[in-house]
C-alpha positions in Angstrom: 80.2 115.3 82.4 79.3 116.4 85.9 80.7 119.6 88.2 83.0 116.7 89.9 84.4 115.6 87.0 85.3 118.9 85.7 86.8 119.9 88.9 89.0 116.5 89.0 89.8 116.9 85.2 90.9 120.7 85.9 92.9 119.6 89.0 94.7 117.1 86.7 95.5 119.5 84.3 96.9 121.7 86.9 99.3 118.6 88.2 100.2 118.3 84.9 101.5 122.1 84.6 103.2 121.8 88.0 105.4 119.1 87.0 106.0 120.7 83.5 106.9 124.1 85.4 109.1 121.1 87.6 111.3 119.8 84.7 111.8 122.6 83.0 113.7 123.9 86.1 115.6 121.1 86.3 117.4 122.7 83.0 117.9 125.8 85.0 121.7 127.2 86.6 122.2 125.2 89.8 121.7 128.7 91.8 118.1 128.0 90.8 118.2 124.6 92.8 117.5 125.8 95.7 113.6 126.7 95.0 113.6 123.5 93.1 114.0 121.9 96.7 111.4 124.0 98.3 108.2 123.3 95.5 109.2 119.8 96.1 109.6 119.4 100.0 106.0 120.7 100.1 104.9 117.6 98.7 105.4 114.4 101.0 105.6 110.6 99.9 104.5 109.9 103.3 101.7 112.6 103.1 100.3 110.4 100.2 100.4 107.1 101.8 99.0 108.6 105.1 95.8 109.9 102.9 95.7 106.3 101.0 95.6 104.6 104.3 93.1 106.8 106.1 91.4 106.3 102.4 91.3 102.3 102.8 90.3 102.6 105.6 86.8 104.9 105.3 86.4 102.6 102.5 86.3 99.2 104.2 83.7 100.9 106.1 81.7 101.5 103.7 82.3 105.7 103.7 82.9 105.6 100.1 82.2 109.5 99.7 85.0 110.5 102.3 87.3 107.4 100.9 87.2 109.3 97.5 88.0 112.8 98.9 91.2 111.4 100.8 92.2 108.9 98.0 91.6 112.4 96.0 94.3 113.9 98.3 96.6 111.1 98.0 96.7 111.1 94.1 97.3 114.6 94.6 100.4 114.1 97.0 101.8 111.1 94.5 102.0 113.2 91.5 103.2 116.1 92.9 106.7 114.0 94.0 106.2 112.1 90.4 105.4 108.6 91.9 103.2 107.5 89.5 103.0 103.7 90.5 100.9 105.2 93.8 99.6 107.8 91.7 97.6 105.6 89.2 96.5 103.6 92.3 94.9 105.9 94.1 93.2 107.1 90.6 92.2 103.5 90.4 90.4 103.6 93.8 89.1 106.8 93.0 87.1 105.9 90.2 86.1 102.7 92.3 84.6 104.7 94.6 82.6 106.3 91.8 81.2 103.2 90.8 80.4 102.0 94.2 78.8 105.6 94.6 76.6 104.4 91.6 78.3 107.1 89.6 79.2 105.7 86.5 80.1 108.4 84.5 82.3 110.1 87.0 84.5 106.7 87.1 84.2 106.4 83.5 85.6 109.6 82.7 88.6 109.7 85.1 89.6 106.0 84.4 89.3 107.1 79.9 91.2 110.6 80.9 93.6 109.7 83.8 94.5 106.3 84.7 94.6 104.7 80.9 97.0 107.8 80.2 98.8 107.4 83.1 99.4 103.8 82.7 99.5 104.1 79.1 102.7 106.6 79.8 104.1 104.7 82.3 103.9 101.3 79.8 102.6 99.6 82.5 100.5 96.9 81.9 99.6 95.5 85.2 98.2 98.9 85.2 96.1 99.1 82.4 94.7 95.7 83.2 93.4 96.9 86.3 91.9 99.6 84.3 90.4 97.8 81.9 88.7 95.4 85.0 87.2 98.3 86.1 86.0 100.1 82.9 84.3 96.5 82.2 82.5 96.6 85.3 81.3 100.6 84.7 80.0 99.7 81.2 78.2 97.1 82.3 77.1 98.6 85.6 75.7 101.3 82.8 74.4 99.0 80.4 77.0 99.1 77.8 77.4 96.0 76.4 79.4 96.1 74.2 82.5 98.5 75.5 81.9 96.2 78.4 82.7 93.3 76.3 86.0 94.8 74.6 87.3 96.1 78.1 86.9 92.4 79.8 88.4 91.3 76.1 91.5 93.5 76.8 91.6 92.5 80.7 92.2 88.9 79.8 94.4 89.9 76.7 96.7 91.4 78.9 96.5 88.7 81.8 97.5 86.0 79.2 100.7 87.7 78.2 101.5 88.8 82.5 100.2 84.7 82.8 98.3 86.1 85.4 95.7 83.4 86.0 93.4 85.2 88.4 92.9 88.3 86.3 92.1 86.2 83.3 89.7 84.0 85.5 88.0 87.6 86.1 88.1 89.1 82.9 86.4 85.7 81.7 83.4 86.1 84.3 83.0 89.4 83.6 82.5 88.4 80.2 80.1 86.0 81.7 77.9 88.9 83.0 77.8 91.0 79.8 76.5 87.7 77.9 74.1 87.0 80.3 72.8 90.6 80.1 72.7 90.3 76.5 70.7 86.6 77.0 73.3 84.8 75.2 73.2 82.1 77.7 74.5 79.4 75.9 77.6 81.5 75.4 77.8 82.5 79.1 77.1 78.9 79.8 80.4 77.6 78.0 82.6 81.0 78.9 81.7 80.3 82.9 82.8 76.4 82.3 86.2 77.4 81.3 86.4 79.5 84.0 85.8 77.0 86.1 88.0 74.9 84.5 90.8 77.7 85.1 90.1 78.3 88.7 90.1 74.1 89.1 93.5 74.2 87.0 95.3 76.8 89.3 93.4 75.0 92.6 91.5 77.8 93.8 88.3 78.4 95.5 88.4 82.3 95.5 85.6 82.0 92.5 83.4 79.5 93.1 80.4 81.3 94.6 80.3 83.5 91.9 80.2 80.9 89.4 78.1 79.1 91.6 76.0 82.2 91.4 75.9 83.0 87.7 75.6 79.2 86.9 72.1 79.5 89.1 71.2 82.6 87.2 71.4 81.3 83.8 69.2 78.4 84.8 66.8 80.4 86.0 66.7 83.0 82.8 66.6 80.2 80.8 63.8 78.2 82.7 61.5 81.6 82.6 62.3 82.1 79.2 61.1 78.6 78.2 58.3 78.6 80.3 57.2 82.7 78.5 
């Protein structure tokens, strides 16, 4: 696990004890509301969402080192006044950046530590689908086929019961990419023709360049490989 890692997982840890030291005092005599107040007025909603936009922003720009040090500061802000919802997002985009950053175990370890246990306590499952996108797409950005396979497998489990058609149309062709990584390309063949079929059911376009794409690339694996 690298120095950044340890420093976000430490941080966490520290939020954690913060809002521990916060609800115990909520038990305390009401002459001890009044410091209450103060701990929490330090912290700002509107701090949070000023970071997460300033975030978005240096991300569409493709700044994705300075996107994860402001979407840092937002998580920060978000758990410190318990919004969780905003909290597990910005963890979301702050392992995203990590990927994007080509750091693969960085995102891995703050989406396995943070966001599945922050979803997982929330029992939010919008949330942990979006987890489990991402984690598929680390793995396999990594070369791990097979956590990248149960991760997209858990995506589109999840998608099914929210009948959420696009996520399962994703977790399907990510599935896609882990076979033909593996060469299973008869397998990806049939997986990316019920995707198509999905995406033509729910009469979208949003995926058909990337099936157009990984249709193209399993013809040509499979014309090298009979030609080797």
């Amino acid at each position: 696990m690298t120095k950044i890692v340890l420093a976000f997982i430490s941080l966490f840890a520290s939020f954690q004890l913060y809002a521990q030291n916060i609800d115990k005092a909520d038990f305390q005599e009401p002459g001890g509301g009044t410091a209450i107040n103060i701990a929490v007025s330090k912290f700002d909603l509107e701090d949070g969402n000023t970071f997460f936009d300033e975030a978005e922003d240096s991300e569409r720009k493709g700044d994705y080192n300075d996107a994860l040090t402001l979407f840092g500061k937002a998580a920060f802000e978000y758990n410190a006044v318990k919004n969780f919802n905003k909290y597990g997002q910005a963890i979301l985009k702050m392992s995203n950046m990590h990927y994007q950053l080509g750091r693969f175990s960085d995102a891995e370890q703050i989406l396995l530590n943070v966001a599945l246990k922050n979803y997982s306590k929330m029992g939010s499952k919008p949330g942990l689908m979006n987890a489990y996108n991402l984690l598929g797409k680390v793995y396999l950005a990594n070369n791990k086929y097979t956590q990248s396979m149960w991760f997209y497998t858990q995506q589109g489990i999840l998608a099914k019961q929210l009948k959420r058609s696009n996520a399962y149309i994703e977790s399907v062709l990510g599935i896609v990419q882990v076979k033909i990584k593996k060469r299973d390309f008869t397998l990806a063949l049939r997986d990316l023709k019920s995707a198509e079929w999905m995406a033509n059911s729910i009469k979208t376009n949003q995926y058909k360049a990337q099936i157009k794409d990984a249709r193209e690339l399993i013809a040509s694996k499979t014309s090298a490989k009979a030609k080797s």
